[in-house]
GUPA-11105 format. One record per residue (C-alpha): residue in one letter; y, z, x. Coordinates in steps of 0.25 Angstrom, whole numbers, plus 5000, padded with zeros to 4 digits. Layout:
aYZX...
***
This chain:
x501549485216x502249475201x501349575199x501649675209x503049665207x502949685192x502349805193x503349855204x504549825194x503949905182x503550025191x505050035195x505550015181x504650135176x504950205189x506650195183x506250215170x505550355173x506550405182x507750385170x506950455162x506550575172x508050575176x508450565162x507450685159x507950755171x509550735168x509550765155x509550875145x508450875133x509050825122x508350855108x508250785094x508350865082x508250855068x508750955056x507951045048x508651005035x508251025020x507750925010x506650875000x505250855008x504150795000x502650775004x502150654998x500950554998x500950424998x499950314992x499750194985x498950154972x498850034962x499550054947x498450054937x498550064922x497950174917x496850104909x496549984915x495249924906x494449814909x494149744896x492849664898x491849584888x490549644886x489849504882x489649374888x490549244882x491649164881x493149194881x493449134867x495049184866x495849294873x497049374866x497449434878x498149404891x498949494903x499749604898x499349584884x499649724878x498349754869x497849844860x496549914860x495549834852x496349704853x495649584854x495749524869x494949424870x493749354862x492349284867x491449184861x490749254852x489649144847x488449194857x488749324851x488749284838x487649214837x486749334843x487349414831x486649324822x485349314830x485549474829x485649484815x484549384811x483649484820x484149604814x483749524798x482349484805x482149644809x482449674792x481449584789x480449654798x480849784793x480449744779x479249694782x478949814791x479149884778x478149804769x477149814778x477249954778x477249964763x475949874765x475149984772x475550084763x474949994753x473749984761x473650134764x473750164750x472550044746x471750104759x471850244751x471350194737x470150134743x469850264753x469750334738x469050234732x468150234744x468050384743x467750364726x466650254730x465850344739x465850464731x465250384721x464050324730x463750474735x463650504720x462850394718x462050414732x461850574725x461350514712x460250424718x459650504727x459350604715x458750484707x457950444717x457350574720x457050574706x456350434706x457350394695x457950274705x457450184715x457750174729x458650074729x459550134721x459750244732x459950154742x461150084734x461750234730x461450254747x462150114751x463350144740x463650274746x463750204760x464650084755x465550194750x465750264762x466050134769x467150094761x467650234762x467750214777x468150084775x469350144765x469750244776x469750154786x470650054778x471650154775x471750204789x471950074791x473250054782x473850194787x473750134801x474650014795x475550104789x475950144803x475950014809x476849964798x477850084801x477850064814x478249914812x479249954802x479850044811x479849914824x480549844813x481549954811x481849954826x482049794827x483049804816x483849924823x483649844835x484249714828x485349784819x485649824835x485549684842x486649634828x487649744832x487449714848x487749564843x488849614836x489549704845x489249594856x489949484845x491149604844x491349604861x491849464860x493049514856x493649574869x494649694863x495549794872x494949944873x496249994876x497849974873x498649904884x499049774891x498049674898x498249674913x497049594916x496549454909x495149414917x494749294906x495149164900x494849104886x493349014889x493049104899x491649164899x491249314902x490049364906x489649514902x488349504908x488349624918x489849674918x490749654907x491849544911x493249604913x494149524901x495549584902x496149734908x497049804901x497849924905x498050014894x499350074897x500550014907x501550124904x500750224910x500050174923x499250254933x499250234949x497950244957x498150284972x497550314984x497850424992x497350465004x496450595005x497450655016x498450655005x497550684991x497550824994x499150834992x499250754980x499150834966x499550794952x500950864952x501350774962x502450674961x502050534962x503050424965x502650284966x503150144970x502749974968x503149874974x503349794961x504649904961x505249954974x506150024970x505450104959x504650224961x503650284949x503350404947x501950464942x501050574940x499750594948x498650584936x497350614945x496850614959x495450574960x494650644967x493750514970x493950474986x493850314990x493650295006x494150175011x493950135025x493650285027x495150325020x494950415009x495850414998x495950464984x496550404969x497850484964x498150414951x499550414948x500050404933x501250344929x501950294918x502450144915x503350144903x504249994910x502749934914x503449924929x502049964935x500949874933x499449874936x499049854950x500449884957x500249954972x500950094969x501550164982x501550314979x502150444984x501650554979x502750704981x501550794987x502550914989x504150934989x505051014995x506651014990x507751064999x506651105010x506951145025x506351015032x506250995047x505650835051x504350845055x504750775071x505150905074x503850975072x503350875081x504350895092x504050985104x505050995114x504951005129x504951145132x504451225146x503451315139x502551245127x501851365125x502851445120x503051355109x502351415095x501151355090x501751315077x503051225086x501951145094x501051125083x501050965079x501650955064x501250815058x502250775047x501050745037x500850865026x499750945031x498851055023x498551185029x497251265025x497251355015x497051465025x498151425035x499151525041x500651465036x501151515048x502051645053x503251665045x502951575034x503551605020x503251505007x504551435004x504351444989x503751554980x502851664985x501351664990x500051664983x499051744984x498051634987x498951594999x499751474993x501051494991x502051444979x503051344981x503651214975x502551134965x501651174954x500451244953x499551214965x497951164965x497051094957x496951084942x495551084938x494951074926x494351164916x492951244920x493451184934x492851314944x494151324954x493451424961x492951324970x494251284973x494851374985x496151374993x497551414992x498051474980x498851374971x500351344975x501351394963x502751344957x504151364965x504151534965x502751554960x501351614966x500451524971x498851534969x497951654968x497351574982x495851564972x495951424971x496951304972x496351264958x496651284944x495951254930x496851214919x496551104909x497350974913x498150914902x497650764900x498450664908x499350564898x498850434905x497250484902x497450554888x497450414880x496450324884x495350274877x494050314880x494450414892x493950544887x494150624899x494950754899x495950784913x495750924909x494250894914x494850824928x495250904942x496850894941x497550904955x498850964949x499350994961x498950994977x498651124986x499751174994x500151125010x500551265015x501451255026x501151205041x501851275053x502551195063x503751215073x504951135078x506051155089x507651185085x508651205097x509051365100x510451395105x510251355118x509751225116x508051265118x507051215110x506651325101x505251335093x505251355078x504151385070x504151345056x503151305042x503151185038x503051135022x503050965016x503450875024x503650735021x503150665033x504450675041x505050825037x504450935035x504651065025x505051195033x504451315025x504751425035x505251435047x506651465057x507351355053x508551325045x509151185039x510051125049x509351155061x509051055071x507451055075x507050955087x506350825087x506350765099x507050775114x507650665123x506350715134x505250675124x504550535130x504350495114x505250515103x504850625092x504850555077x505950615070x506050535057x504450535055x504250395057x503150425068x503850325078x503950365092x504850305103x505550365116x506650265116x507150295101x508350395098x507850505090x508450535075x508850675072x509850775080x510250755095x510350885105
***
């Protein structure tokens, strides 16, 4: 019964409450909400955040095992390059040096007697040779012999046992002959053996004079020195503590190399990489100084892309300099980075590119008054119509279809032997008053001058004139879009117009019939939910609207 009865009482409130509004509908006149179309500065920007981070930040780490013996530096120790740091136990160390060096006098000592041996077969080949021609002597004097007694014998002047002996003689002869040969064949083969051995024994010497200066360069890496110039943000060890370099070289101390001039690493979303260009102002804040903001120069944009959780974004690195120290390592930086400026520009608020009113016929709107406007900065295609009636606020038109304006040159800056042919698209956009690009490509090779941060450091011997410098980014051509003014007799009335930067809430008129001062609409009293006029996205029926009241 409580049940029925509650229901009853809601359907006749709702049943009141739709008839004030009907009546109130009825009864009253259309009211409309307007807002100026004023002048001001609109600026495009892009916001992000990053960590501070010294320019060189080295690790410096031990490359042998042992134990801290002393240390001679702590946080924010300002250091030189090659200053002693920290010292380890160098007793294991030293005593492989002396096991090293009594090796290497081990591998003397068989060199010299590699060399006497050789100096033996020498010796020995020249003894084998003697006797080959003594050998050589004795059988030429058995044959003689052999020659003899065979003509005695025939002539019955000797017996034959004396034949024999001449016979047996000869043969003795030719056996030591052989035996000669043999011998010095013999002594030759020695020869080379006894090279090569002296030549083994050469090699362990090199091989030990190499194992005394691995000891002694191992004895030299107990003294931990700094690589570089600067202060010491990091101290991982203590004094007895032990390191081990077994499969990675232990971390000792970090030390930044320069505090006065500090680099910020941020992440910026691939939506908004396209915009962003080297000539761009950056602005930045900390929390560590709320009320400060820093300014910096965009160094490089990297083209390396790191998805997270399927967001795509891309490292900016942003150089800036520290004279007071004020930013330190680490520090969460909140960055704003000018993509695009417009001073003293016509500027209506982007609520009333999203306003339709009620009207009889909606197809005698024009297509550019109906279409939805976002208030985010969008990029037409190269190709796009800009619209009926447009003209280019600054400058004149390029032959490639981009158009001159505010801002420096327009594209990429590509290194030398770089081939921009590949590179396609609107021409580039010019200074205030000049022609914009040929239209053959939106990229140009000059040779970049080496960024100040980069040109110093020890050991990187890159050039930036070899690097892809994005000195600026492609042009947004303008976007049509519509809003409604008021005529004489009180109608809303369509305008067409082309819409430039906008800063998220107003947006930059390039062309158009409209004038500063007049009144566009944003909203009606007939609307069941509440057009956003300051850009805040909220939406609420109940809520007075800001702006004019009509």
């Amino acid at each position: 019964m409580k049940k029925a009865v509650t229901v009853v009482v809601l359907l006749a409130v709702a049943s009141a409450v739709g008839w004030f509004f009907t009546a109130a509908g009825a009864d009253e006149e259309i009211q409309y909400f307007t807002a100026q179309v004023e002048r001001g500065t609109i600026q495009t920007t892009v916001a992000a955040t990053g960590n501070v981070q010294a320019v060189v930040n080295v690790q410096v780490g031990s490359q042998v095992t042992g134990q801290i013996q002393s240390l001679y530096a702590d946080f924010n120790s300002v250091v030189t390059q090659g200053q002693l740091l920290a010292k380890l136990d160098p007793r294991n160390l030293e005593t492989q040096l002396e096991n090293s060096r009594a090796n290497l006098v081990s591998a003397r000592s068989r060199i010299q007697t590699a060399e006497a041996d050789l100096a033996n077969s020498h010796a020995s080949v020249s003894s084998a040779e003697a006797n080959l021609v003594s050998a050589r002597v004795d059988l030429e004097k058995a044959e003689i012999d052999l020659r003899r007694a065979d003509e005695l014998f025939e002539s019955e002047l000797i017996p034959m046992s004396e034949l024999e002996n001449a016979r047996t003689t000869v043969e003795a002869s030719r056996a030591r002959l052989a035996q000669s040969e043999a011998s010095l064949e013999q002594a030759r083969a020695q020869i080379i053996s006894r090279e090569a051995g002296l030549v083994q024994a050469q090699a362990q010497l090199e091989q030990a004079e190499a194992q005394v200066l691995e000891a002694e360069v191992n004895l030299g890496y107990t003294d931990i020195t700094s690589p570089v110039d600067g202060v010491v943000i990091s101290r991982e060890v203590d004094v007895g503590q032990t390191v081990s370099a077994s499969t990675s070289a232990p971390t000792l101390f970090q030390i930044a190399n320069d505090l006065s001039r500090m680099r910020v690493q941020a992440s910026v979303d691939e939506a908004d990489i396209g915009l962003l260009a080297q000539n761009n102002e950056v602005e930045f804040t900390v929390d560590a100084y709320p009320g400060e903001r820093f300014q910096g120069q965009i160094e490089q944009i990297r083209l390396n892309p790191t998805t997270t959780q399927n967001v795509v974004t891309y490292s900016v690195i942003v150089s800036v300099e520290n004279p007071e120290l004020k930013l330190k390592p680490g520090m969460t930086a909140n960055i704003t980075v000018t993509v695009d400026r417009e001073d003293d520009a016509l500027n209506i608020p982007n609520t009333a590119l999203r306003y339709t009113p009620p009207i009889p016929d909606p197809e005698a709107v024009p297509s550019e008054v109906t279409r939805s406007e976002t208030a985010a900065p969008a990029v037409a295609a190269a190709d796009a119509p800009l619209g009926a009636g447009f003209q280019p606020p600054q400058g004149e038109a390029g032959a490639g279809g981009g158009f001159a304006g505010r801002g420096g040159g327009r594209g990429f800056q590509l290194p030398e032997g770089f081939d921009p042919s590949q590179f396609r698209g609107r021409g580039a956009r010019g200074g205030q008053g000049g022609r914009g690009g040929d239209g053959a490509a939106s990229a140009t090779v000059v040779a970049a001058a080496p960024n100040a941060s980069l040109a110093a450091l020890p050991g990187q011997l890159w050039s930036t004139g070899e690097m892809i410098q994005f000195q600026s980014a492609p042009p947004q051509p303008p976007r049509p879009g519509g809003v409604w003014v008021l005529d004489a007799g009180g109608e809303p009335q369509a305008r067409s117009v082309m819409l430039g930067i906008t800063d998220g809430t107003r947006s930059v008129v390039v062309s158009g019939d409209l004038a500063e001062g007049d009144e566009v609409l944003v909203g009606d009293t007939v609307q069941t939910t509440e057009v956003d006029n300051d850009g805040d996205g909220t939406r609420n029926m109940f809520r007075m609207m800001r702006g004019g009241f009509r």
